[in-house]
Each structure stands twice: as structure tokens, then as C-alpha cells.
C-alpha positions as protocol buffer text, in pm:
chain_id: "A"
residue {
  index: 1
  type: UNK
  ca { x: -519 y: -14663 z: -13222 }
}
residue {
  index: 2
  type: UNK
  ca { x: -835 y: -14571 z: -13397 }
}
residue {
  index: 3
  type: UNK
  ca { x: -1076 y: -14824 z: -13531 }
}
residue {
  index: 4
  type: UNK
  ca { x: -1328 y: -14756 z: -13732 }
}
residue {
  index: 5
  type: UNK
  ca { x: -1501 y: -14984 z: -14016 }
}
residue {
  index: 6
  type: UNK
  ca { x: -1767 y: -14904 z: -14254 }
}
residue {
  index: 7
  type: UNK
  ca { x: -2016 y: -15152 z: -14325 }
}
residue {
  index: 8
  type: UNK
  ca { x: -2154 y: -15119 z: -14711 }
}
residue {
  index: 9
  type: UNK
  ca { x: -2451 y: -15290 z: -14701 }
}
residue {
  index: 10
  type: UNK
  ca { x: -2723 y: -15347 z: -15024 }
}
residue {
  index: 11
  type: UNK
  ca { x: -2425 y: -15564 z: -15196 }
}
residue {
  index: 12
  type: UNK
  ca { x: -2640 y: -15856 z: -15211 }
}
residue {
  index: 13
  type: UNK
  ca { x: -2577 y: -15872 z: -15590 }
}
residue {
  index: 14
  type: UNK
  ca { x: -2189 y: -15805 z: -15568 }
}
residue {
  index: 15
  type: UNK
  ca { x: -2160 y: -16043 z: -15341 }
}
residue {
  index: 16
  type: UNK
  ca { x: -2360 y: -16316 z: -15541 }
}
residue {
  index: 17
  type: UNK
  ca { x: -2094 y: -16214 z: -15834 }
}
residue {
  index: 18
  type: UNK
  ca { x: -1795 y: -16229 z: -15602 }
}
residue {
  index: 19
  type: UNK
  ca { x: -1925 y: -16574 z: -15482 }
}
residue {
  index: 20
  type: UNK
  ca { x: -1947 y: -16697 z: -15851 }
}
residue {
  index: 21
  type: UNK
  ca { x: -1615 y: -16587 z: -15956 }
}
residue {
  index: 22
  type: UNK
  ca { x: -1466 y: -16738 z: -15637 }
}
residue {
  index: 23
  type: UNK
  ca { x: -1588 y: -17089 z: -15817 }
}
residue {
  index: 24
  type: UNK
  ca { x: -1491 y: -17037 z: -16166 }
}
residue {
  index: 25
  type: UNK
  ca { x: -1099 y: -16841 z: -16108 }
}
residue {
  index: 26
  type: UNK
  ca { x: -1083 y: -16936 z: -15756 }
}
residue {
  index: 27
  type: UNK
  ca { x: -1129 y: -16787 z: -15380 }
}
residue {
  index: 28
  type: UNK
  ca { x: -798 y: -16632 z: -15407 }
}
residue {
  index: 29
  type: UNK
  ca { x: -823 y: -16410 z: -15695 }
}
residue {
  index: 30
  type: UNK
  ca { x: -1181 y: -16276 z: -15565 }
}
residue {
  index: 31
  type: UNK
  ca { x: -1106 y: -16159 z: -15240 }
}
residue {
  index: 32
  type: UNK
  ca { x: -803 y: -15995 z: -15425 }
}
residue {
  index: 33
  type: UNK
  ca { x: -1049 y: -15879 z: -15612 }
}
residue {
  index: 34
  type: UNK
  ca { x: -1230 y: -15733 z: -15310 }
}
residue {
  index: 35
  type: UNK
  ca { x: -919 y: -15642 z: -15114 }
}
residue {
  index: 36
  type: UNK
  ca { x: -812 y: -15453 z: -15412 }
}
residue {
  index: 37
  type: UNK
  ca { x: -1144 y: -15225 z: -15426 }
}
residue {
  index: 38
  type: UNK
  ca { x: -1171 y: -15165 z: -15073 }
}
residue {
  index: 39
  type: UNK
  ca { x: -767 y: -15058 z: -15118 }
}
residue {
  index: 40
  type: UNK
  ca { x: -897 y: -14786 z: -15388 }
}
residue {
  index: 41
  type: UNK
  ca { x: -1134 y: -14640 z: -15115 }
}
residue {
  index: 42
  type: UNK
  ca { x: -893 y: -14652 z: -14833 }
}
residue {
  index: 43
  type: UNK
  ca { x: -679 y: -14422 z: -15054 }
}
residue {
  index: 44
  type: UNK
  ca { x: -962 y: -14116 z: -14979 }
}
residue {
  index: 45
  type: UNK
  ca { x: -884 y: -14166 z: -14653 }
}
residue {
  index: 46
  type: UNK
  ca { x: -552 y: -14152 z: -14715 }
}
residue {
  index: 47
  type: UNK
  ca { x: -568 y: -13802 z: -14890 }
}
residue {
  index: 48
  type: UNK
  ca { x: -797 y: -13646 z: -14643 }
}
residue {
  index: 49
  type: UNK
  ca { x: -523 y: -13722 z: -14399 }
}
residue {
  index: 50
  type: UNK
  ca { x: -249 y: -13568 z: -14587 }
}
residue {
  index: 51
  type: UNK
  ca { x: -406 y: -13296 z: -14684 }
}
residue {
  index: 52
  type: UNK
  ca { x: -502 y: -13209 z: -14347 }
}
residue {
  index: 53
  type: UNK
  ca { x: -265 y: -13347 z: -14093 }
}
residue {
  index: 54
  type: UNK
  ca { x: -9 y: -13038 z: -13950 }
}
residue {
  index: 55
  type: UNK
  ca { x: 354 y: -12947 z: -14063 }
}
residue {
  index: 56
  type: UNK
  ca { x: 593 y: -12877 z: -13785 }
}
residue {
  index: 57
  type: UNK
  ca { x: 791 y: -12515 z: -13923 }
}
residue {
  index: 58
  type: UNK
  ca { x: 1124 y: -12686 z: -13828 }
}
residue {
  index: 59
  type: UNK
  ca { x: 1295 y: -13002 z: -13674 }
}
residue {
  index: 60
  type: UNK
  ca { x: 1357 y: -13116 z: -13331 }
}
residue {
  index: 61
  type: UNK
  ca { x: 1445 y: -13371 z: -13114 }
}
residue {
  index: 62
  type: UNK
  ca { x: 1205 y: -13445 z: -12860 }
}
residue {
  index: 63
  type: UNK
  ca { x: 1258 y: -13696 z: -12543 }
}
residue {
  index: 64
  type: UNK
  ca { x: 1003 y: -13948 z: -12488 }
}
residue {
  index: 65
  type: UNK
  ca { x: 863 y: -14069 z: -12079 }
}
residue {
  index: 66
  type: UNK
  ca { x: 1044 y: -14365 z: -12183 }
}
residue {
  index: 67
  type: UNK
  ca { x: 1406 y: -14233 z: -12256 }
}
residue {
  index: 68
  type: UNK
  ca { x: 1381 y: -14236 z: -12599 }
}
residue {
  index: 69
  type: UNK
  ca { x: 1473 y: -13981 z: -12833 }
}
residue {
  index: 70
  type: UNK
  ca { x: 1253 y: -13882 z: -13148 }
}
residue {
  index: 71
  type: UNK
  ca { x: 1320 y: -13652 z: -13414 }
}
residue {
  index: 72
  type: UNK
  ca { x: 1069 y: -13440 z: -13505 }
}
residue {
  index: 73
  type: UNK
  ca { x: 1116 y: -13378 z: -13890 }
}
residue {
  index: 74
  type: UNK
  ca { x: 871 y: -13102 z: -14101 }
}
residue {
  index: 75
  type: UNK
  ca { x: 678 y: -13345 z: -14312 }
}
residue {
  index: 76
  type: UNK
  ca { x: 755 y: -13667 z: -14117 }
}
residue {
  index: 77
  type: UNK
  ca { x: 406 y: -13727 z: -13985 }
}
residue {
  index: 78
  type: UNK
  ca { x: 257 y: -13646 z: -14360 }
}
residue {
  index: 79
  type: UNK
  ca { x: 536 y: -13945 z: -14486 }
}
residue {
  index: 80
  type: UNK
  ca { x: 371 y: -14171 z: -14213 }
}
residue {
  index: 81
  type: UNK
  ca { x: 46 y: -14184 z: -14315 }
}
residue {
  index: 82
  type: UNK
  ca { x: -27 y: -14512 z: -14508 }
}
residue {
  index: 83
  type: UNK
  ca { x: -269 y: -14809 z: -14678 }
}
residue {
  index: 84
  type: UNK
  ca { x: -172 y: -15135 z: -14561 }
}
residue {
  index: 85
  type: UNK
  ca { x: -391 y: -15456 z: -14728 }
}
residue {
  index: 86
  type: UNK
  ca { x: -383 y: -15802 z: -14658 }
}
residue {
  index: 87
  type: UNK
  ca { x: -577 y: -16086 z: -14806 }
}
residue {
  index: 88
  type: UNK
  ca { x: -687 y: -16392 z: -14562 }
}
residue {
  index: 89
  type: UNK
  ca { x: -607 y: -16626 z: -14836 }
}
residue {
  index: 90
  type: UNK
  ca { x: -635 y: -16916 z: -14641 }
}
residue {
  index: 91
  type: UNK
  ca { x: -932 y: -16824 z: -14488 }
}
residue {
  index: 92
  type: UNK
  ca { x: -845 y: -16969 z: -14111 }
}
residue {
  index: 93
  type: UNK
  ca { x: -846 y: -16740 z: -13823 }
}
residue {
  index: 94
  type: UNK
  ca { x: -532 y: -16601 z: -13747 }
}
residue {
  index: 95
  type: UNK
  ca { x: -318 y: -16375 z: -13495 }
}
residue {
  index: 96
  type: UNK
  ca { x: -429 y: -16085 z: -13817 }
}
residue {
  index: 97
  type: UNK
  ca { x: -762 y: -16246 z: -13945 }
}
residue {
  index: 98
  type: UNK
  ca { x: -1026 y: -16252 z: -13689 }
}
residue {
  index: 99
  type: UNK
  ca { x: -1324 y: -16517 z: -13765 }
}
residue {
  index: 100
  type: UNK
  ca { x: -1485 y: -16443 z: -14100 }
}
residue {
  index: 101
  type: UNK
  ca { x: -1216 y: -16167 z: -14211 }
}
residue {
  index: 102
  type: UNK
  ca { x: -1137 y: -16200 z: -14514 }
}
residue {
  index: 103
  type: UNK
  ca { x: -951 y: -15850 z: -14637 }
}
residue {
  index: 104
  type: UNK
  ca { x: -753 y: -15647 z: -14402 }
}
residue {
  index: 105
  type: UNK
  ca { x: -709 y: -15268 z: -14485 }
}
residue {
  index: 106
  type: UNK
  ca { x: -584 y: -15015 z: -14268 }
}
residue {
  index: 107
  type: UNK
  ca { x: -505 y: -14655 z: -14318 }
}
residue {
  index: 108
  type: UNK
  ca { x: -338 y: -14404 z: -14065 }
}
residue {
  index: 109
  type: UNK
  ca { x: -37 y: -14301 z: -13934 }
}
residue {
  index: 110
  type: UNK
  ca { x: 249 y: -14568 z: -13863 }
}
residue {
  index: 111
  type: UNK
  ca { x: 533 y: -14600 z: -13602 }
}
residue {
  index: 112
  type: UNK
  ca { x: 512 y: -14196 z: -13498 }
}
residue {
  index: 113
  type: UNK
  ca { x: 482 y: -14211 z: -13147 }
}
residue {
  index: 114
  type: UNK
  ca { x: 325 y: -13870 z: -13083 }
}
residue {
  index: 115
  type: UNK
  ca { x: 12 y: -13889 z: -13321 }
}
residue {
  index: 116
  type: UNK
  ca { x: -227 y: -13959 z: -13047 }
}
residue {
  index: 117
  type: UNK
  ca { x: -99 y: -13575 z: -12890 }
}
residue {
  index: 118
  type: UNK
  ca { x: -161 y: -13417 z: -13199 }
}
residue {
  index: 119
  type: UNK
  ca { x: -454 y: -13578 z: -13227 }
}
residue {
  index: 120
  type: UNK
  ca { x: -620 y: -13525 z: -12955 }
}
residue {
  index: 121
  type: UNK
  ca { x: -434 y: -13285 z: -12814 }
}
residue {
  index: 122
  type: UNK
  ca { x: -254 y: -13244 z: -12465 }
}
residue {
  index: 123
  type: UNK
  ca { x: -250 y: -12944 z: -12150 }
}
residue {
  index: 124
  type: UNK
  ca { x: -34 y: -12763 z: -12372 }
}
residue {
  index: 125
  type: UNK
  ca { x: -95 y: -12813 z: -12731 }
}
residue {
  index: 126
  type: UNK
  ca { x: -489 y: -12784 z: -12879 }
}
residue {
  index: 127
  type: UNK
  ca { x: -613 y: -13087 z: -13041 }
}
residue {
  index: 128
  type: UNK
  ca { x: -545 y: -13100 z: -13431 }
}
residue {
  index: 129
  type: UNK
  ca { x: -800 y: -13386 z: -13525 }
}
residue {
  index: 130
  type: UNK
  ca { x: -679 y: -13465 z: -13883 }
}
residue {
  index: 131
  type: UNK
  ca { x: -768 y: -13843 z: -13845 }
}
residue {
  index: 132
  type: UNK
  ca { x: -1104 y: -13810 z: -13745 }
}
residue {
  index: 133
  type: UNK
  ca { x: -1208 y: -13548 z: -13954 }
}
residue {
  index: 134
  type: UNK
  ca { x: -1075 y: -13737 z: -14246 }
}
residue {
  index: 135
  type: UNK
  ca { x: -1340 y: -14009 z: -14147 }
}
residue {
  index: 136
  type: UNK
  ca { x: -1601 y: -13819 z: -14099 }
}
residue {
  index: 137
  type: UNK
  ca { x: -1572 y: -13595 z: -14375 }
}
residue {
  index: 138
  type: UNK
  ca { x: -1482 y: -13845 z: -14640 }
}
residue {
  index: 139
  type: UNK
  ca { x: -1703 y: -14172 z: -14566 }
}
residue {
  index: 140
  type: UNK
  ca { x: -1943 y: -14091 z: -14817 }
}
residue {
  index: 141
  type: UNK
  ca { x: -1700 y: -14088 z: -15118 }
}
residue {
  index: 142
  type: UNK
  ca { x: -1504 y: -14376 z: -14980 }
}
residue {
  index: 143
  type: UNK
  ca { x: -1812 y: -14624 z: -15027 }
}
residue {
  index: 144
  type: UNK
  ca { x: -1908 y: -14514 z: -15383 }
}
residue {
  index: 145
  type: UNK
  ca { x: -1522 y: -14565 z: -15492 }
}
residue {
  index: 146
  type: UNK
  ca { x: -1578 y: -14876 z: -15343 }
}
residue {
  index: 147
  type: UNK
  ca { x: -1856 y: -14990 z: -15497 }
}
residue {
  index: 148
  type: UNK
  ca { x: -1724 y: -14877 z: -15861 }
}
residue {
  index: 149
  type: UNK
  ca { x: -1400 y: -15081 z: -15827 }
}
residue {
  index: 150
  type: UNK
  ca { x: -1566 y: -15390 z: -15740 }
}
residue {
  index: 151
  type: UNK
  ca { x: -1868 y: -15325 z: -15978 }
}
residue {
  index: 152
  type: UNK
  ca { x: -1605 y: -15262 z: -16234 }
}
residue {
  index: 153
  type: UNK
  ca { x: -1344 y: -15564 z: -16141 }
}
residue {
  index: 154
  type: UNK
  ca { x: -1646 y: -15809 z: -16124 }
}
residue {
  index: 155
  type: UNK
  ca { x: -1747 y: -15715 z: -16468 }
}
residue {
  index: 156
  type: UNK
  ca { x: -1365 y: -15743 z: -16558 }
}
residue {
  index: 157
  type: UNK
  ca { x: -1374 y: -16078 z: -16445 }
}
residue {
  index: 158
  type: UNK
  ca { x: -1706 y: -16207 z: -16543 }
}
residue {
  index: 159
  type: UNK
  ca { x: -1555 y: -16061 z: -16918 }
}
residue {
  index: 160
  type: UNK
  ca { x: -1276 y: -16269 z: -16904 }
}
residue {
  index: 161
  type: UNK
  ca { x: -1474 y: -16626 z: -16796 }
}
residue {
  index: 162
  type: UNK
  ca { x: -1675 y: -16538 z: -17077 }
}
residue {
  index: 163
  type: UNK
  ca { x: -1383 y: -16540 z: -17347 }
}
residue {
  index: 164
  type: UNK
  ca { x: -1275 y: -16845 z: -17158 }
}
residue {
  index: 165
  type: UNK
  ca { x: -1583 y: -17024 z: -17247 }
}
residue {
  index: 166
  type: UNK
  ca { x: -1643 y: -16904 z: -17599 }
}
């Protein structure tokens, strides 16, 4: 599988927000908050994928080293590609939640067996890198839609305490 994480750093201020909201509405709803905005970004990701990842012209069944036998569908590996986010809402380190984790989002391509081939190719098929060109190519807009929805759900929430309090 491919890891990669971005680190957005020069939050200092969001995270001073996040932090404050945490005490007033609770830790829960502000790393929802956060998981949330870092969901919107992932999303980029996700359409670079799509956009780019290759359509087989017609189906077939192909037989796997291990017996198995996979059907090959035009489309199937574009229907694969997904977000997944979790929230470490009890903050302890967990099988999922590593030390200090406290959102979880993923985006690739799930349960298809035969992404890493297309990926990076084998001795008989080229490489068709749609994953890591998505990464590459769309880092940049990922982190300002990042920053935006958290900007924008932290002044959501500091909105609401407000009318709260008045």
C-alpha cells in the first residue's frame, strides 16, 4: 500500500482555535471538526484518481497465484477508489490510532487485488501510475481546501459559542 501524509504546518493559530473549542463544545466535536476538513481535501485526491486511473475496454476473469478467481469489470477499479475517515475519539492508542493520532483519512483504491500491477506496472504491462501522479500533482490544492474548511468550521463554531453566551 502507499503511504503518504502531508504535514500542513504554520497552523499555529488554527490549532490554538481548535484547542479552545475542544474546551467549550468538547474534544469530540473538534477533531470532527478537523477530521471533517481534512475529509474535504482527501476528496482532490480522490478525483485526481478517478479521473486518471485506466478503463479496461471489456470484462474478464483473471486467475490469481493464489487460486483465486477475479473478475475484471470496465469501471471496477474507478468504483474502488475511496475516502475512508475515522475520528480517535477516545484518544488512546489503538490497533487504528497510533500514539498522538487523532484523525484517520485514507484515500485509494480498496480490496482490488491487481492495483499494485497497474500501478507500477509488470514484464508485460507498462506502468499506469494514476495514484502517484494524483499525489504529486494535486498536493498543493489539497492543503488550501484544507485550510478553508477548518478556517471556515472554526469560525462556524466560534459563531455558535458566541450566540451561546449572548
Amino acid at each position: 500500500m502507499l503511504n503518504a501524509g502531508i504535514d500542513i504546518s504554520g497552523l499555529k493559530k488554527m490549532e490554538q482555535a481548535l484547542l479552545n473549542i475542544g474546551k467549550e463544545i468538547g474534544a469530540k466535536k473538534a477533531t470532527g471538526i478537523m477530521t471533517s476538513a481534512i475529509k474535504d481535501g482527501a476528496i482532490k485526491y480522490q478525483q485526481g484518481m478517478q479521473r486518471n486511473a485506466p478503463e479496461s475496454d471489456f470484462a474478464r476473469v483473471v486467475k490469481t497465484k493464489g487460486g483465486q478467481k477475479v473478475d475484471i469489470r470496465p469501471g471496477f477499479l474507478k468504483s474502488r477508489i475511496k475516502v475512508r475517515a475515522s475520528t480517535n475519539r477516545s484518544g488512546a492508542t489503538t490497533r487504528r490510532f497510533s500514539k498522538g493520532v487523532v484523525s484517520l483519512v485514507r484515500v485509494g483504491v480498496f480490496k482490488v487485488p491487481y492495483v499494485v500491477q497497474v500501478e507500477y506496472g509488470t514484464n508485460k504491462h507498462k506502468a499506469q501510475p494514476f495514484i502517484r501522479q494524483a499525489f504529486s500533482k494535486r498536493t498543493n490544492q489539497v492543503v488550501v481546501v484544507i485550510n478553508r474548511g477548518l478556517a471556515k468550521r472554526i469560525d462556524l463554531a466560534q459563531r455558535r459559542i458566541a450566540k451561546k453566551y449572548k
